[in-house]
N, C-alpha and C positions, 0 to 999 in steps of 0.2 A: 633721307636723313631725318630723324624724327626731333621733332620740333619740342623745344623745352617750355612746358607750361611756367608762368611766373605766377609767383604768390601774389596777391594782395598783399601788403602790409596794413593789418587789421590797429587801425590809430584809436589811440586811447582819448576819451574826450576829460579834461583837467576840472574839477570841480569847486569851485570858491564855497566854500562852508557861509564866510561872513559874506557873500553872495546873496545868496541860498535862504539865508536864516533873515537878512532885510527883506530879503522878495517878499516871504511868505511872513511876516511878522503879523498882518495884518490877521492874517487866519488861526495863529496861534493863540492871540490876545481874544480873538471871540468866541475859541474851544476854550481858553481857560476863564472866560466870564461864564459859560455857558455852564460850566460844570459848580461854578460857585454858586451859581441862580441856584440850580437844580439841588446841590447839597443846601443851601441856604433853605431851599422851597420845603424839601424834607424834613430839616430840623425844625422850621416852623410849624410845618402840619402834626408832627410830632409832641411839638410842645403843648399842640391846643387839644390834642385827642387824649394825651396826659392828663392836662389841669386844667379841662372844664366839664371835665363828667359832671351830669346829675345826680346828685345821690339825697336832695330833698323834696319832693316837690309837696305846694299845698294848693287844695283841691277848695274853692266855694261856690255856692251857689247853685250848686247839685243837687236834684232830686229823681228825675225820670234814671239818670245813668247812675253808676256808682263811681267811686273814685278812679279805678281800677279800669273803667270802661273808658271814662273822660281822659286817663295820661294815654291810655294806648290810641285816642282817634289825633292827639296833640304831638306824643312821642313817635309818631310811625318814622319807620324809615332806618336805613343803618345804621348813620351818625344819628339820632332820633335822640338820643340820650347827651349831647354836646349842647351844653347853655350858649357858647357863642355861636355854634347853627341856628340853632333855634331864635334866636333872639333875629338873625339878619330873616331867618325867613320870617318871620312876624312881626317884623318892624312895623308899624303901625298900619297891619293889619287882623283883623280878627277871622276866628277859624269860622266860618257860616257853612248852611247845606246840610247840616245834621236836623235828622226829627226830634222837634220838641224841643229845638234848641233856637233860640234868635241870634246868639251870637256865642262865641269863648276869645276873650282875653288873657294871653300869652304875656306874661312879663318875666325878666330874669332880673333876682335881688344880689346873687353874685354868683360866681363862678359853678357855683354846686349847687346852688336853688333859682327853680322857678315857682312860680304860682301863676295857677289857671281860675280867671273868673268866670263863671258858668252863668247864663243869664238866659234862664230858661224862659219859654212861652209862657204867656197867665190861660191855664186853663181853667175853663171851670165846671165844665162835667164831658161826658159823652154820652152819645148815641146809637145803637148797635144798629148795620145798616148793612143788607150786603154781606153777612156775615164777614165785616168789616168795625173794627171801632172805629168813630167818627169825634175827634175830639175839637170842642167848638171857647171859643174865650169869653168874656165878660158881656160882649156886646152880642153872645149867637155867631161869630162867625165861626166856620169851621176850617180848622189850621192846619190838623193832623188825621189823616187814614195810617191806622195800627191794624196788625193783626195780633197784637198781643195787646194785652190791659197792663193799663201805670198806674201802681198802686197807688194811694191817695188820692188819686182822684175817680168823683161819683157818677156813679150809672143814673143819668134820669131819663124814669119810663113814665106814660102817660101824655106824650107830648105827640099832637097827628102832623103828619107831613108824609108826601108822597115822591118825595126824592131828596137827596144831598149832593151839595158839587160842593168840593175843598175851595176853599176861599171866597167862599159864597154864606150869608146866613141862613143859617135851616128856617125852613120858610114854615114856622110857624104862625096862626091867626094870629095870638094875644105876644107881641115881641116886649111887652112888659114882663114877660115869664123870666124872661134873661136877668134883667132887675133883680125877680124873686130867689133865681138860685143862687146868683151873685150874695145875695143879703144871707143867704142859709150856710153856704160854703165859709164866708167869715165869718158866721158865728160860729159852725162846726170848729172851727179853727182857733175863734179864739178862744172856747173851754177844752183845748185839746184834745177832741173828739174825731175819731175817723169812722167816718159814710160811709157804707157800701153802694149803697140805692137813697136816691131821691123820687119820692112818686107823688105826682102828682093828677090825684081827681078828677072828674068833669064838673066835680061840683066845687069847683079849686081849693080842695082839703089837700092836706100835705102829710104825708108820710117817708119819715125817716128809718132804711134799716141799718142795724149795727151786727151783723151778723145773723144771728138767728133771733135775734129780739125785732118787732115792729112799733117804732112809736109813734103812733098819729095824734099829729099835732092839731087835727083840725084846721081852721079857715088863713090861721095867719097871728091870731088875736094873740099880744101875750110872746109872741116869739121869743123874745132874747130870756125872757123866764122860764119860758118851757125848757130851751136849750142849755140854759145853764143849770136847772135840776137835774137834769139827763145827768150832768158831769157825775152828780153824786147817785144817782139812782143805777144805772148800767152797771158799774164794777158790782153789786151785790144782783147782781141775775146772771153775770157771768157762767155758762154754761146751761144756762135754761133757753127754753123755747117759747115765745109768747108773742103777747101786743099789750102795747102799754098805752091806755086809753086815755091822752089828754087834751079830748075833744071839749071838753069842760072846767079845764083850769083857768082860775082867776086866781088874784093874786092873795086869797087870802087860804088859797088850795092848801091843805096838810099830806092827805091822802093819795093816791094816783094808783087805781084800779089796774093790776096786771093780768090778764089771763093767759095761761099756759096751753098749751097745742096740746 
């Protein structure tokens, strides 16, 4: 007689909804915090990527770099152009590391300007070495190796030394020489005159060139009147070729002997 299998009867298990929904409340209230952080976190990143573009910036203190060199070593970066980025990264710090540069000053005046203070090195000539520029400051020491030339400032030749090390002074005999170009650099500067070459003698005469003109000033005598005649006499030789001999000027000089090449 064959044997009758019995079903299981497959039982329903009953589910409490308000069970259910207390059990788990605690995980719903920290998906719905999470989602509100998250939208909150977007509308705020939103709002500052909006309304703190740069779209002024002012540039001082500049001479080796141009404007345009200085915002891009201060702007880099994606957000680069975000006054409150900028501002938390430069919070009272300054951008160092650059040649020719001691320091830059980052400030933000508001939302859409900054200004960068640029506080370059005091240079005060170079030295070709190595076919390398060797650029040295007030006292002879040397701060910067270039392989390219920064305008305005002067090539001085005539000076002996038998090596250079950056942050060392060029180990000149006579280190009052530093003194002398120091003193010729701010006069150049204060009658608005730009140096190519400062040369200096063995017999410590001094010659200045402005291009293709050579003015030798002789021993020193007389300085700040030799240079500030220069201011009026160069614009009218502008495109000539010569030396302008003021190995002999005193101050009752009228004339100043040019000869042409």
């Amino acid at each position: 007689m064959a044997k009758k299998r019995l079903k299981k009867k497959k039982q329903t298990k009953k589910i409490n909804i308000g069970e259910y929904v207390a059990g788990h409340k605690s995980l719903f209230i920290i998906g719905a915090m999470a989602v509100t952080f998250l939208a909150a976190l977007a509308a705020g990143y939103g709002y500052i990527i909006a309304n703190y573009t740069v779209t002024t910036v002012y540039v001082d203190g500049n001479i080796h770099y141009t404007n345009e060199e200085v915002i891009g070593m201060v702007m880099e970066g994606k957000y680069g152009n975000n006054s409150l980025l900028l501002s938390l990264k430069y919070k009272d710090k300054s951008v160092e590391g650059i040649p020719f540069v001691e320091k830059m000053d980052v400030s933000v005046e508001d939302p859409h300007t900054i200004r960068i203070e640029v506080y370059e090195k005091a240079l005060a000539g170079y030295v070709e070495y190595l076919e390398r520029y060797m650029y040295f400051d007030k006292d002879g020491i040397v701060v910067e190796s270039s392989k390219e030339r920064t305008a305005g400032i002067p090539q001085v030749i005539g000076l002996s030394f038998d090596h250079v090390l950056l942050h060392e002074p060029l180990p000149v005999e006579d280190k009052g020489i530093f003194r002398s170009i120091l003193s010729i650099t701010q006069l150049v500067n204060k009658y608005h005159l730009s140096v190519d070459r400062i040369y200096f003698g063995s017999d410590d005469s001094l010659t200045l060139y402005f291009g293709e003109i050579r003015a030798s000033l002789g021993t020193g005598e007389y300085l700040d009147e030799k240079v500030m005649r220069l201011q009026d006499i160069l614009p009218k030789l502008e495109g000539k070729k010569g030396i302008l001999h003021m190995e002999n000027f005193a101050e009752d000089t009228k004339n100043i002997p040019f000869d042409p090449d």
